[in-house]
Structure formats: C-alpha cells, structure tokens
N, C-alpha and C positions, 0 to 999 in steps of 0.2 A: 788681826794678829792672833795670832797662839801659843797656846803656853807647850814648851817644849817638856820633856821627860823631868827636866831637873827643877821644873817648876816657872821658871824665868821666861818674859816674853822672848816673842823668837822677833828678828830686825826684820823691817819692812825694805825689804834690799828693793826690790820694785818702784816704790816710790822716790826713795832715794837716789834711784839714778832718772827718774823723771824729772824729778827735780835736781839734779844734776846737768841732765841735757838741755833742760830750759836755762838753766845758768849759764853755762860753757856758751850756748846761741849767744844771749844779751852779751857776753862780754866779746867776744867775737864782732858780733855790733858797734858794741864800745871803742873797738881798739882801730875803727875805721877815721879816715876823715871826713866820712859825708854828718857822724855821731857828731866828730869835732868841731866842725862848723854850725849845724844845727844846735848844740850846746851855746857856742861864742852867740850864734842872731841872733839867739833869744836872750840872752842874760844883756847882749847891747843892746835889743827893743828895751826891755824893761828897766833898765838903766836911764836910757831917755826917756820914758815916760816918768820918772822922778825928778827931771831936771840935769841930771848931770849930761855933758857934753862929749859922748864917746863916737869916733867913727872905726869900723870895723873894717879892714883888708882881708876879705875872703880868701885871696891868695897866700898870704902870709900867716893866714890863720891868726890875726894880731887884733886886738882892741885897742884902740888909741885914746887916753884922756888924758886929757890938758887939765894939772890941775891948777887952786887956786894960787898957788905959787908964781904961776906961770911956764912948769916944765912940761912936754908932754912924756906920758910914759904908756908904754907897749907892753899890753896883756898877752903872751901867746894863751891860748886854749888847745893844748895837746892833748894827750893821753891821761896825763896827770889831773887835768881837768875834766875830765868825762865821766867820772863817778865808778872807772872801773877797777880801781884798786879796794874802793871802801862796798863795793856792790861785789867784789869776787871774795872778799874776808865776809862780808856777810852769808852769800851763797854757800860757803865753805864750811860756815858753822851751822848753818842752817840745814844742809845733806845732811851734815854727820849728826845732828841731835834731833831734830825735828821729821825729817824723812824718813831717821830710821824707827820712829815711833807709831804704836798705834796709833787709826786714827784713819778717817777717809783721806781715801787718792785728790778727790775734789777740792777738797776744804784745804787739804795743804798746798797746793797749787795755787791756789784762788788766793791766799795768805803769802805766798812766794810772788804772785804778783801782783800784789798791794804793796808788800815791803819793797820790791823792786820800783814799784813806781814815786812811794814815800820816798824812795833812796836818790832818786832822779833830780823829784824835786827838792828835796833836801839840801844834794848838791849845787842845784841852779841857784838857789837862795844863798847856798854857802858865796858863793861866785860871785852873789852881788853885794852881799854884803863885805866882802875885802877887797873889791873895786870901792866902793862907797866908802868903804875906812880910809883908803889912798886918796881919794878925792876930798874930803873933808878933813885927813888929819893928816895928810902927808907919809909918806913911803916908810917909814921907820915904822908907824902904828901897824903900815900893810902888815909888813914882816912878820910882827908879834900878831897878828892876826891870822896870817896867813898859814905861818907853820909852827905856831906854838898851840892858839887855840884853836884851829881847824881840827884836828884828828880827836879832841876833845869833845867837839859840837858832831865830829861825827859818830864818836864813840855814843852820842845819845842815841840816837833813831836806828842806829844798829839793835841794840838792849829794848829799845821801847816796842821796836817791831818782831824780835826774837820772842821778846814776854807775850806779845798779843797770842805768837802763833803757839808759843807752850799751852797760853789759856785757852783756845778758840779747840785746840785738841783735847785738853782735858775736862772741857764743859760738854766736846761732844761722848767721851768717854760715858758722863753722868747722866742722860737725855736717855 
C-alpha cells in the first residue's frame, strides 16, 4: 500500500473485493441444502458419539431427540443453522477493515479462511451444545441458550478472529 499525496494510506480495494468474492462463494454455499444437511449429519454423528439418542430425517432436514422426559423434539437445521448469517456479519466486517489494509494479498486470505473455518466449527459446537442443553435440561434451558446466549458465544470467535488478523497484519507490517 501507498501513501497518497495527503499523507494517508491509500485502501487496498484489490484485496478487499478478493476477499469479498471468497465470502459472497462460502455463503452462497451456505445458503444451499446439501451445506444444510451436511451441517445436521455431522452435529447428529457427534451427538451420538456422546450418548445422546438422535435420529436425523435427511428429507425433512430434522434431528429428532427423545428427551429424558420422554417427549421427542425436532431440530430443523436450515439456513439459520448453517453458520451463514454470523460467517456473512463476519465477512462484512472483515472486507471493510481488514481487506482494505495494508498488508499481503496471501496472508489476508490464508487468515479469511482460518476464521471461516474457526466460524464453521464454531458453529457445529454451537449446535451441539443447545441440542445437549435440550437433552439434559429440557427445552426452556434450549431457549435461553439458544437465542439468548448463542449470538453472545458468537460474538466471541468473531472478535478473537478479527484481532488475530489485525495482528497477523501488523506483525507482518514490522518484519
């Protein structure tokens, strides 16, 4: 990057819409069913290898656990669960402040799909863990788990992955 007449870096528009384009792909991805399903078998394999008792309707795109109540209840895994609303707020802030910074084309990419991938599984864990709350503490605890501290536990790995790539630019700035 270079400094313009008035002193002030000039914006790395280039990069920015690379990492732009890679974003727009993933969630594009995301906003499919084959993502949606692919999401629900995995969070039901891992489910089952814990012990809990879920079966999955691929057609219905639904995870079913019987809990210890004895009721069963239906997870759908839609759009909402595919990690693409907290992976495009991410992407969104990450063009605008990170992109447009100095700093290599490589390194910010290579950092855009770490946090994309931290963002994935971030989400799957999110996913088992407010099945796992439902299962153990009953559907009331889901709830307050679900939409109360979910966008809370997401607002972490957003910031923790934002800060990496501020530092991963400014360390290569000093090198």
């Amino acid at each position: 990057m270079s400094l313009s007449s008035t002193g002030k870096e000039k914006p790395m528009f280039t990069h920015a819409l690379i990492q732009g384009l890679i974003a727009t792909a993933l969630a594009l991805f995301l906003a499919t069913r084959y993502s949606w399903n692919v999401t629900a078998k995995t969070v039901s394999t891992l489910l089952r290898l814990t012990g809990i008792d879920v079966s999955y309707v691929e057609d219905l795109l639904t995870m079913y656990v019987k809990l210890p109540e004895g009721i069963s209840i239906g997870f759908k895994v839609l759009i909402e669960c595919s990690g693409l609303v907290t992976i495009s707020v991410f992407a969104f802030i990450s063009v605008f402040t990170v992109g447009l910074l100095r700093g290599s084309a490589l390194v910010k990419i290579a950092w855009l799909l770490l946090s994309i991938g931290v963002g994935l599984t971030w989400n799957i864990s999110r996913l088992i863990l407010v099945v796992a709350v439902a299962y153990n503490f009953g559907f009331s605890a889901f709830r307050v788990v679900h939409y109360f501290l979910a966008p809370f536990i997401d607002f972490l790995w957003i910031v923790s992955m934002w800060a990496v790539g501020m530092s991963w630019l400014r360390r290569g700035e000093e090198l």
